[in-house]
N, CA, C and O of each residue as an XYZ file, in Angstrom:
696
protein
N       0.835     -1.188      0.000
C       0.000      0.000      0.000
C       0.877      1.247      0.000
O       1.760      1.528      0.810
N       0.424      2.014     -1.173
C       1.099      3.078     -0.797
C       0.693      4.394      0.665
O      -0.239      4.132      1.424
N       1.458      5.619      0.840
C       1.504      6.280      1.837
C       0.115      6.964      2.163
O      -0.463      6.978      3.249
N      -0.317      7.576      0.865
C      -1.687      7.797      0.790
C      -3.066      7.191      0.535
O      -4.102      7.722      0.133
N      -2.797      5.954      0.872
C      -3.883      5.122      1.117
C      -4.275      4.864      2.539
O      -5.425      4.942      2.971
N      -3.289      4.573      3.168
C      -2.822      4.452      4.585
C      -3.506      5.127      5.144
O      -4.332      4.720      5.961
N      -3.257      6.786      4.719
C      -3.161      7.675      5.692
C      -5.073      8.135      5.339
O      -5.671      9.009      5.965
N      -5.493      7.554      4.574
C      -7.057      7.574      4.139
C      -7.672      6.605      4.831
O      -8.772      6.892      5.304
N      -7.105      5.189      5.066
C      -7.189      4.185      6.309
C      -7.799      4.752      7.163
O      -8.962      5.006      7.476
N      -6.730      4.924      7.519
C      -6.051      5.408      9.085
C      -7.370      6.629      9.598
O      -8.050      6.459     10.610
N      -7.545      8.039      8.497
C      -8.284      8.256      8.649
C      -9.987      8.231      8.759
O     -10.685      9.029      9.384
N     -10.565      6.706      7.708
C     -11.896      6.387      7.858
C     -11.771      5.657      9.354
O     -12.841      5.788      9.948
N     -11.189      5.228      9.815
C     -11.054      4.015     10.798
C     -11.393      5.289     12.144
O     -12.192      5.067     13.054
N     -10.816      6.242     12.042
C     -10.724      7.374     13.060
C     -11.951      7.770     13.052
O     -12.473      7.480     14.129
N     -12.801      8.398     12.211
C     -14.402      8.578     11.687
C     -14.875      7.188     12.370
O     -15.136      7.137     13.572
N     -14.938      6.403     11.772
C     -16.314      5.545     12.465
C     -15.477      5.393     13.652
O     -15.312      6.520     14.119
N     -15.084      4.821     14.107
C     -14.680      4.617     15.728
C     -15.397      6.110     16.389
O     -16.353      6.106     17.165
N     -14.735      7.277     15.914
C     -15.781      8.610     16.699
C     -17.662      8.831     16.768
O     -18.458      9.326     17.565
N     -17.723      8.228     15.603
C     -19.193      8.131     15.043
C     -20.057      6.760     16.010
O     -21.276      6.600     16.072
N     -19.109      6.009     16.604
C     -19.815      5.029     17.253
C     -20.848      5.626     18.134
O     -20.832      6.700     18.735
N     -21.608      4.841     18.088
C     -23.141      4.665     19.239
C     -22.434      4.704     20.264
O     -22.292      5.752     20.894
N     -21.734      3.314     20.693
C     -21.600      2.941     22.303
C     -20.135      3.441     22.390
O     -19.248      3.458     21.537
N     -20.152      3.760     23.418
C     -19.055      4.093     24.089
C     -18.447      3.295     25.061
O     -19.122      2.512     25.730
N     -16.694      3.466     25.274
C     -16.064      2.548     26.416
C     -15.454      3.482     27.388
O     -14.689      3.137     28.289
N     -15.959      5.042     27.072
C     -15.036      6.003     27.992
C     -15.906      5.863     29.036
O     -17.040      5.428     29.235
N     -14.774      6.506     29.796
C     -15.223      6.286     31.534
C     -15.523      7.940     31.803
O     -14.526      8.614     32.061
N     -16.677      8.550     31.764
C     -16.274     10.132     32.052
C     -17.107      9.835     33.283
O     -17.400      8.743     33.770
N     -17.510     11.426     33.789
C     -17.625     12.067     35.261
C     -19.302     12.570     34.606
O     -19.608     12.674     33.418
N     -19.919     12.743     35.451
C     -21.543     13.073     35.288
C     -21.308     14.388     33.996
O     -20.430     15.251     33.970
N     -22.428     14.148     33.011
C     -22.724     14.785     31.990
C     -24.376     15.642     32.158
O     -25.138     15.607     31.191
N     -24.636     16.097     32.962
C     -26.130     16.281     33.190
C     -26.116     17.321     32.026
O     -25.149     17.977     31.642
N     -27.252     17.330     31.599
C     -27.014     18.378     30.658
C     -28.424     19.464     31.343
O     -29.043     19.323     32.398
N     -28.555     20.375     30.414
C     -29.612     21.642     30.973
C     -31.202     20.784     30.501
O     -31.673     20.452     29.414
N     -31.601     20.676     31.705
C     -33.184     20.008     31.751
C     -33.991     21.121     31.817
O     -33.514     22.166     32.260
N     -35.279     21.062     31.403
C     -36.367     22.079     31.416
C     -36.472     21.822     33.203
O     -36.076     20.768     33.701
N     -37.111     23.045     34.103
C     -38.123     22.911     35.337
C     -37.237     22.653     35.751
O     -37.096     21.494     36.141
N     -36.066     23.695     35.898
C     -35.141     23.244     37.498
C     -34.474     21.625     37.456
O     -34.383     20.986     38.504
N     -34.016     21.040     36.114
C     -33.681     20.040     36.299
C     -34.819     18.476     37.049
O     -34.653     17.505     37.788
N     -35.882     19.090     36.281
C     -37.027     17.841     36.632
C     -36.923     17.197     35.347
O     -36.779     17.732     34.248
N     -37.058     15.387     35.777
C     -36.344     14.678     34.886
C     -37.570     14.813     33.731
O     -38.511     15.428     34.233
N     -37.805     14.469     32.511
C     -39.035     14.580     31.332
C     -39.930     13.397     31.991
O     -39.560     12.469     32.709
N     -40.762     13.608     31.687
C     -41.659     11.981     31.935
C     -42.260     11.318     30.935
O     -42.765     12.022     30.061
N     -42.324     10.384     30.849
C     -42.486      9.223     29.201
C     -43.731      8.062     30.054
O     -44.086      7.911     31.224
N     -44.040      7.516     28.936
C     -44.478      6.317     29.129
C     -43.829      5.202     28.522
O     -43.579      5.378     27.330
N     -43.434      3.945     29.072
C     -42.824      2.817     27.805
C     -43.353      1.521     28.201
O     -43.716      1.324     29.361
N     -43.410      0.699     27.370
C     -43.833     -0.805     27.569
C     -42.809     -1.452     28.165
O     -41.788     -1.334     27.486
N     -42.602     -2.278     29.443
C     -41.937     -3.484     29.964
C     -41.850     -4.605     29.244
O     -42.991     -4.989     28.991
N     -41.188     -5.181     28.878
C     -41.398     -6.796     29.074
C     -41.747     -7.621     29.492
O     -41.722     -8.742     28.984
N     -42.352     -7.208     30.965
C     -43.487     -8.227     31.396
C     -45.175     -7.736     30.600
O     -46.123     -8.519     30.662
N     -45.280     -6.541     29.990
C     -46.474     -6.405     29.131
C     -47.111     -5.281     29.706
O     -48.011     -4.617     29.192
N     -46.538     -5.101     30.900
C     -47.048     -3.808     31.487
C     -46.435     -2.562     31.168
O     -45.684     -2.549     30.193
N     -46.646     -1.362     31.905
C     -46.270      0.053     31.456
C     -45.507      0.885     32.112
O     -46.003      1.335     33.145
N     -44.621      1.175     31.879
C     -44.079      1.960     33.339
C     -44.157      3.712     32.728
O     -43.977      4.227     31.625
N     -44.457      4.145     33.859
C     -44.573      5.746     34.073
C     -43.476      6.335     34.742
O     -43.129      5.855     35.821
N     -42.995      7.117     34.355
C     -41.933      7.609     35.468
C     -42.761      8.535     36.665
O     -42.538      8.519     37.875
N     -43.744      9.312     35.956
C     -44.041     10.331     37.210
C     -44.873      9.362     38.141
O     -45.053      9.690     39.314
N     -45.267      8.447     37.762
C     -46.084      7.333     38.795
C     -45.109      6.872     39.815
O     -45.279      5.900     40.550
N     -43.481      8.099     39.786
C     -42.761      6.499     40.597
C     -42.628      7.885     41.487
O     -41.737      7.616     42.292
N     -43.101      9.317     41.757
C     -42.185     10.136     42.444
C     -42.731      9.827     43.646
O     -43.875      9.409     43.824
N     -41.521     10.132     44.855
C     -41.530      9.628     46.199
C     -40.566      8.364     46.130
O     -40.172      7.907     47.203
N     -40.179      7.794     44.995
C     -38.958      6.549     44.996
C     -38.275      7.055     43.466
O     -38.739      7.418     42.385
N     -36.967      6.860     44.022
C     -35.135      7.150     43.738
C     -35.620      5.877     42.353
O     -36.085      4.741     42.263
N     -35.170      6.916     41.534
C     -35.101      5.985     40.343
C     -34.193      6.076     39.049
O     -34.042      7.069     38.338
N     -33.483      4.526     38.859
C     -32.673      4.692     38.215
C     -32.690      4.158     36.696
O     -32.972      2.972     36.525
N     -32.365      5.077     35.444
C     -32.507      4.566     34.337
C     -31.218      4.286     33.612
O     -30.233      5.025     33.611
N     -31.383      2.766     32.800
C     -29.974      2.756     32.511
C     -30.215      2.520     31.155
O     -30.719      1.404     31.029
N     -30.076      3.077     30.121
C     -30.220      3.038     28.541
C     -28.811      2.205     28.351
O     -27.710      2.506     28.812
N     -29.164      1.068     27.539
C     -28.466     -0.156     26.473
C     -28.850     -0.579     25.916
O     -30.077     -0.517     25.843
N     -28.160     -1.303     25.128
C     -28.508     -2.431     23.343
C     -27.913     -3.811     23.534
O     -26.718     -3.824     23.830
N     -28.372     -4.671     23.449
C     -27.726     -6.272     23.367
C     -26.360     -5.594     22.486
O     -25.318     -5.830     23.098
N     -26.245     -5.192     21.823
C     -25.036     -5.126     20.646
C     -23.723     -4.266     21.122
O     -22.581     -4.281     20.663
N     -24.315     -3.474     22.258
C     -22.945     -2.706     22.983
C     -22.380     -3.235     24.237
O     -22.840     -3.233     25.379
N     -20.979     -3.808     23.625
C     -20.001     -4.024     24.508
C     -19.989     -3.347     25.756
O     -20.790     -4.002     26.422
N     -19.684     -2.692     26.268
C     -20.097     -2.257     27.557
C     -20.996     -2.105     27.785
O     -21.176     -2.593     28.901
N     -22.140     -1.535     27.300
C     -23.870     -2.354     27.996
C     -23.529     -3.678     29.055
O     -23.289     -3.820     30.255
N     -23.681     -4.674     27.665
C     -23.307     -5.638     28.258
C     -22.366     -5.833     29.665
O     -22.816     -6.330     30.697
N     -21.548     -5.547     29.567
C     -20.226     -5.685     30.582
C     -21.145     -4.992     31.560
O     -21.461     -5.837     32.397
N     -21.720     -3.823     31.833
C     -22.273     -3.146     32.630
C     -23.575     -3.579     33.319
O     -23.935     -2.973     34.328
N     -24.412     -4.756     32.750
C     -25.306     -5.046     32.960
C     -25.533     -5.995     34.262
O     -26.680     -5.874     34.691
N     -24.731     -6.906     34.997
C     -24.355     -7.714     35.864
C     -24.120     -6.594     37.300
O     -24.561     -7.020     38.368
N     -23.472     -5.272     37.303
C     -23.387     -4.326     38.319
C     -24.533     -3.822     38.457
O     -24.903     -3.672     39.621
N     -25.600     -3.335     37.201
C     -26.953     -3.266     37.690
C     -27.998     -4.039     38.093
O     -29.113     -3.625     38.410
N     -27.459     -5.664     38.068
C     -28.435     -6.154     38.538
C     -27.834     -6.362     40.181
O     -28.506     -6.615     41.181
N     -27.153     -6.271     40.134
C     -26.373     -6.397     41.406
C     -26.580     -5.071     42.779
O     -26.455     -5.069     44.004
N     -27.061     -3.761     41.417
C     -27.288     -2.712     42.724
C     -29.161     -2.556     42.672
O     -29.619     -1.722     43.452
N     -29.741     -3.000     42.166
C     -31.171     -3.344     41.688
C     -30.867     -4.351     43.259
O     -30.813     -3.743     44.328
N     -30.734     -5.484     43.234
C     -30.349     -6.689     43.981
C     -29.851     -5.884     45.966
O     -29.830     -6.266     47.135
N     -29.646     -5.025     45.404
C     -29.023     -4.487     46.793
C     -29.238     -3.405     47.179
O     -28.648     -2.954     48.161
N     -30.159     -2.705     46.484
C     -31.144     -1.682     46.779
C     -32.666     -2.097     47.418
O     -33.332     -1.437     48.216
N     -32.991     -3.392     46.809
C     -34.216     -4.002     46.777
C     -35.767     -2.719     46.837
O     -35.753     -1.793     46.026
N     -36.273     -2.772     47.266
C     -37.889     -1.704     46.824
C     -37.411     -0.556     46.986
O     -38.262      0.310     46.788
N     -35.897      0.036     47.407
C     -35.662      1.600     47.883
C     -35.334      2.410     46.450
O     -35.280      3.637     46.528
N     -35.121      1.797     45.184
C     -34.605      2.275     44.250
C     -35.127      1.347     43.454
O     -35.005      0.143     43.681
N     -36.015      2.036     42.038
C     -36.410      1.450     40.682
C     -34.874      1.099     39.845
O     -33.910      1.833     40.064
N     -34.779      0.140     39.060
C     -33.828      0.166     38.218
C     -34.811     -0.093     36.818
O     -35.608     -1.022     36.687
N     -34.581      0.787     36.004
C     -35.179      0.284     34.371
C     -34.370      0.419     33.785
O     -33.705      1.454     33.832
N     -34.111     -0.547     33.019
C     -33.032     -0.899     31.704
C     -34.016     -0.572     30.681
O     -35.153     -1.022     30.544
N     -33.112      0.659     29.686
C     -34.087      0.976     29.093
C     -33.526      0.663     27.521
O     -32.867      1.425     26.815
N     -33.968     -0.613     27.226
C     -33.123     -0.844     25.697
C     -33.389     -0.311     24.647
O     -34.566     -0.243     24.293
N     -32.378      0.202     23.877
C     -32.807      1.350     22.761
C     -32.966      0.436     21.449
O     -32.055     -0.365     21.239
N     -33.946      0.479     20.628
C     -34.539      0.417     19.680
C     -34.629     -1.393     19.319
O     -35.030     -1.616     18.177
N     -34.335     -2.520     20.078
C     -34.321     -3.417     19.520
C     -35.563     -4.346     19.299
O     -36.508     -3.674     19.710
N     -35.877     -5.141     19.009
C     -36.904     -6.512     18.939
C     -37.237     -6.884     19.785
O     -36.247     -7.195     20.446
N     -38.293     -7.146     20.411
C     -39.284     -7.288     22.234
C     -38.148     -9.219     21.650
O     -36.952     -9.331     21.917
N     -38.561     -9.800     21.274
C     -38.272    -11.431     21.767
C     -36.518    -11.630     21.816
O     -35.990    -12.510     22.496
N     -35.618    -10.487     20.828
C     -34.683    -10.660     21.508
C     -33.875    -10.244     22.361
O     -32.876    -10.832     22.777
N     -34.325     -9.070     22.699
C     -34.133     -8.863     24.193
C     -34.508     -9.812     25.570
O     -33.814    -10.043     26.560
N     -35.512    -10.142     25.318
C     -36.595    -10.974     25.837
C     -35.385    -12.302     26.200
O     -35.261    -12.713     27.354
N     -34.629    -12.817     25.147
C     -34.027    -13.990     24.934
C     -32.595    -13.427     25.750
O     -31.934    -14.162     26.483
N     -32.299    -12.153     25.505
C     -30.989    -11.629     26.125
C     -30.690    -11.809     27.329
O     -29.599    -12.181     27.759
N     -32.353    -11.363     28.376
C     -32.441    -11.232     29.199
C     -32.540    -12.800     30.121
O     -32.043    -13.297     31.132
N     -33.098    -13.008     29.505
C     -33.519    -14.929     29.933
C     -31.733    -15.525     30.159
O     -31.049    -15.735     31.161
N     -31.527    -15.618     28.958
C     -30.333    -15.941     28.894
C     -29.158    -15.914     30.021
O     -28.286    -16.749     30.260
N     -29.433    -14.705     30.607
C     -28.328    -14.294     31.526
C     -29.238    -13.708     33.091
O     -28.701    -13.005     33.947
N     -30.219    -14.047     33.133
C     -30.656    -14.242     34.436
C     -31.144    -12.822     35.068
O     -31.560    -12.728     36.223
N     -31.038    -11.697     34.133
C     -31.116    -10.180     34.703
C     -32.893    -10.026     35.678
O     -33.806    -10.533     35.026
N     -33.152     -9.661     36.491
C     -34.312     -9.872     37.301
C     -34.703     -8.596     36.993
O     -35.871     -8.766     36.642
N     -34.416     -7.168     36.883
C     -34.927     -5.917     36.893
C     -35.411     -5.654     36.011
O     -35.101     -6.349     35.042
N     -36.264     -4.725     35.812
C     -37.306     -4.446     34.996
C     -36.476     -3.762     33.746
O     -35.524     -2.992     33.876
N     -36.960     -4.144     32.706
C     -36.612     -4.269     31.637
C     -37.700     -3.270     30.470
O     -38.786     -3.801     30.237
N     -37.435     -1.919     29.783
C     -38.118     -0.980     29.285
C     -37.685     -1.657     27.878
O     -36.631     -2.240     27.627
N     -39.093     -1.352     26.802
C     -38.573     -1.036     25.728
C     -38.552      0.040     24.672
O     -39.581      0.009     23.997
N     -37.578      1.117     24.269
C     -37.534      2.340     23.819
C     -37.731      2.019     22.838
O     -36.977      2.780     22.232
N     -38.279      1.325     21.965
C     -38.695      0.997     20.342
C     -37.625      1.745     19.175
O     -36.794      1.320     18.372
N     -38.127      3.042     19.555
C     -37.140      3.730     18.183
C     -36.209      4.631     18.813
O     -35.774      5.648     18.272
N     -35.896      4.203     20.051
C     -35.054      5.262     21.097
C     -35.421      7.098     20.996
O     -34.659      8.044     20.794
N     -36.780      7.053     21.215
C     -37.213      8.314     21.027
C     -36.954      8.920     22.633
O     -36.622     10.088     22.832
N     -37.146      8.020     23.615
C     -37.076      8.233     24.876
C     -35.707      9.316     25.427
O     -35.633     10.350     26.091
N     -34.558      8.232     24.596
C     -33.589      8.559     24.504
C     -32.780     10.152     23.769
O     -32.172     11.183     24.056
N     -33.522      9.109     22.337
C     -32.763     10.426     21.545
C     -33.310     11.626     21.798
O     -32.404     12.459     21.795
N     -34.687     12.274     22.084
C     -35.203     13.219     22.548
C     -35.516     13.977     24.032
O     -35.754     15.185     24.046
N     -35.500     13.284     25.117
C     -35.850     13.042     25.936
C     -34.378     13.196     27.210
O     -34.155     14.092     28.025
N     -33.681     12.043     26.939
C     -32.516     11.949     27.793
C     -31.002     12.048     26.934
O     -29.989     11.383     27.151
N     -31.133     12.684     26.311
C     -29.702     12.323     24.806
C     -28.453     12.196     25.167
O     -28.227     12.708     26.264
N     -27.443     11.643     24.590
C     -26.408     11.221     25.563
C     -25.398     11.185     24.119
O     -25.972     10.917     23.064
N     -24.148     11.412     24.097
C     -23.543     11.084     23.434
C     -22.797      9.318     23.348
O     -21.758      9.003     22.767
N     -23.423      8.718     23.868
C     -23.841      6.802     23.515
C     -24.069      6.442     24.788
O     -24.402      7.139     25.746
N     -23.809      5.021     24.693
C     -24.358      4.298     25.650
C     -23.361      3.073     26.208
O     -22.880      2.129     25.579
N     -23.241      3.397     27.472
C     -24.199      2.537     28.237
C     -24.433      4.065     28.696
O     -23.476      4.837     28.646
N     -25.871      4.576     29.206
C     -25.949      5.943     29.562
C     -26.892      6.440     31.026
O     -27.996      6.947     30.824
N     -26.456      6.287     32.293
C     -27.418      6.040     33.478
C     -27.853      7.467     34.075
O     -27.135      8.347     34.550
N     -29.189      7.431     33.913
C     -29.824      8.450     35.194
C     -30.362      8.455     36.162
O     -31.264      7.633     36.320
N     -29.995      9.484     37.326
C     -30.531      9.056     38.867
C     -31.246      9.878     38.846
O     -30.886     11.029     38.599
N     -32.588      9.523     39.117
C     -33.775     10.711     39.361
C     -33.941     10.362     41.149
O     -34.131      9.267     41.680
N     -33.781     11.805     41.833
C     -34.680     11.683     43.180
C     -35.712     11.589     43.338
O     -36.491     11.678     42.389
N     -36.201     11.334     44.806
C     -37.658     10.837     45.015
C     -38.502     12.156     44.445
O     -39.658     12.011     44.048
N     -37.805     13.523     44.432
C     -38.509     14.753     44.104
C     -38.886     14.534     42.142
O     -39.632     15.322     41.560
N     -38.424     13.734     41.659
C     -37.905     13.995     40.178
C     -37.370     14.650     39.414
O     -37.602     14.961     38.245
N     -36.276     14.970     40.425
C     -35.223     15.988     39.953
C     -34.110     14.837     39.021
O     -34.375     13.643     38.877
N     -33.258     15.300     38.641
C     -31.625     14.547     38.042
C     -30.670     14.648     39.013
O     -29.955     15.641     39.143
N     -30.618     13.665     39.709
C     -29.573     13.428     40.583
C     -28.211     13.785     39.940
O     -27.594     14.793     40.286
N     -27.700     12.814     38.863
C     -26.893     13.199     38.059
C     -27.049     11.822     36.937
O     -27.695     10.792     37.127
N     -26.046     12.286     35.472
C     -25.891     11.210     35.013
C     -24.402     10.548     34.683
O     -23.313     10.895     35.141
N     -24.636      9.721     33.951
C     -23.287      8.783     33.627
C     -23.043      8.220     32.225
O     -23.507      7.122     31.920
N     -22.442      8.831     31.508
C     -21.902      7.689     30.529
C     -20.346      7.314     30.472
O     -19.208      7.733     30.678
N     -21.187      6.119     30.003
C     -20.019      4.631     29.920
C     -20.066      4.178     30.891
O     -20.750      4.958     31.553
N     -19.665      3.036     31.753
C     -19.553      1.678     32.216
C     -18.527      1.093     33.460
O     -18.594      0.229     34.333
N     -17.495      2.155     32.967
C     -16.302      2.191     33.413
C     -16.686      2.187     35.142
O     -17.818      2.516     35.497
N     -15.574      1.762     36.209
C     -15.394      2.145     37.294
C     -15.685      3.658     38.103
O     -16.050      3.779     39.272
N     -15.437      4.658     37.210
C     -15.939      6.135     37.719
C     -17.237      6.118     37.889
O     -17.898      6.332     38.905
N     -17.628      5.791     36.593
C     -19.063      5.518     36.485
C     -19.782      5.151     37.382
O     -20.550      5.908     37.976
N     -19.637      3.857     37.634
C     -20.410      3.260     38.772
C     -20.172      3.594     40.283
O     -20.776      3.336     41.323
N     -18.807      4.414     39.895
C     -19.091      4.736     41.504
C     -19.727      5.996     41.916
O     -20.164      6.292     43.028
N     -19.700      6.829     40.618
C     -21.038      8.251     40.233
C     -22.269      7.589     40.516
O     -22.910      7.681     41.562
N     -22.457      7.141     39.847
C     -24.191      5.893     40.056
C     -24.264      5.602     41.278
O     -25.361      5.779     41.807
N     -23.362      5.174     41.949
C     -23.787      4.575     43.310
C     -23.687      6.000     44.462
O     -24.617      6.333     45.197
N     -22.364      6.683     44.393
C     -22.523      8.282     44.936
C     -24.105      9.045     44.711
O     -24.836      9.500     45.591
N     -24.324      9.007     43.315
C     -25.904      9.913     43.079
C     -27.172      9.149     43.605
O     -28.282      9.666     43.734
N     -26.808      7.674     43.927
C     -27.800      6.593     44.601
C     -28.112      7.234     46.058
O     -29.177      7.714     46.446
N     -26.894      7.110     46.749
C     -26.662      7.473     48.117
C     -27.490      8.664     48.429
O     -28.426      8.638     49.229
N     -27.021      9.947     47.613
C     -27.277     11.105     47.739
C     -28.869     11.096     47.215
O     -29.628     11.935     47.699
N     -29.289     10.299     46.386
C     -31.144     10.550     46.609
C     -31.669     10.008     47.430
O     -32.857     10.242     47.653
N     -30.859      8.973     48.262
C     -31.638      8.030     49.390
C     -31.363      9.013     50.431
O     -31.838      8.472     51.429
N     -30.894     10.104     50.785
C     -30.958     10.482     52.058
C     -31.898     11.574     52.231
O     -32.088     12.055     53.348
């Protein structure tokens, strides 16, 4: 190959890697400017058990949303710590996994598969997301207080992360 092919490589490879959906960076809370004093939006979405979840139906309980895709690597990787703080929060904190845009049966199969117990959202065309909570990718978590304010948020997966998630946990439980 010659020098200027390479360096055309080198540069598409740089483009999509930036252009990716999911992310593996580890940053520090991204809240961005919410309408109402930082009151989180409120949606409606279908569960996977067939029912509906409301967010404003949950104020008075700490609730946490975690937007992923079966297809992102850290989703995934990330998904075992939320069932684990779901698991160790028990009724004091909602956890919804809120999967962006995929197929109800294979998620459905994702979830089976690997034993996840927490309630499980489905964002159909990630409108929830893309309009609503927008994030520059995913894995992408928000802590709403019992008030329905934004505790704070998180993207990526990483160790900072989760210990932001579990810090903004703390701080709505008190």
């Amino acid at each position: 190959m010659n020098r200027k092919m390479i360096i055309a490589l080198a540069v598409l490879l740089v483009a999509a890697l930036g252009l990716s959906s999911c992310t593996t960076r580890d940053e520090a809370p991204i809240t961005p400017e919410y309408e109402q004093e930082n009151m989180a939006p409120d949606f409606t979405v279908p569960l996977l058990t067939g029912e509906t979840f409301t967010l404003s139906e949950h104020r008075g309980t700490v609730v946490v949303l975690s937007f992923w895709a079966t297809w992102c690597g850290p989703c995934v990787a990330k998904m075992p710590t939320t069932q684990a703080l779901w698991e160790q929060h028990g009724g004091d904190v909602i956890f919804v996994g809120m999967n962006l845009g995929e197929d109800q049966s294979r998620v459905q199969d994702f979830i089976d598969e690997r034993g996840f117990t927490f309630p499980i959202a489905l964002d159909e065309n990630a409108d929830i997301h893309r309009t609503l909570y927008p994030a520059a990718g995913i894995p992408y978590t928000v802590v709403i207080g019992k008030d329905g304010t934004i505790i704070g948020d998180f993207l990526g997966g990483g160790t900072a992360s989760i210990e932001g998630i579990e810090a903004a946990i703390a701080e709505a439980l008190r």
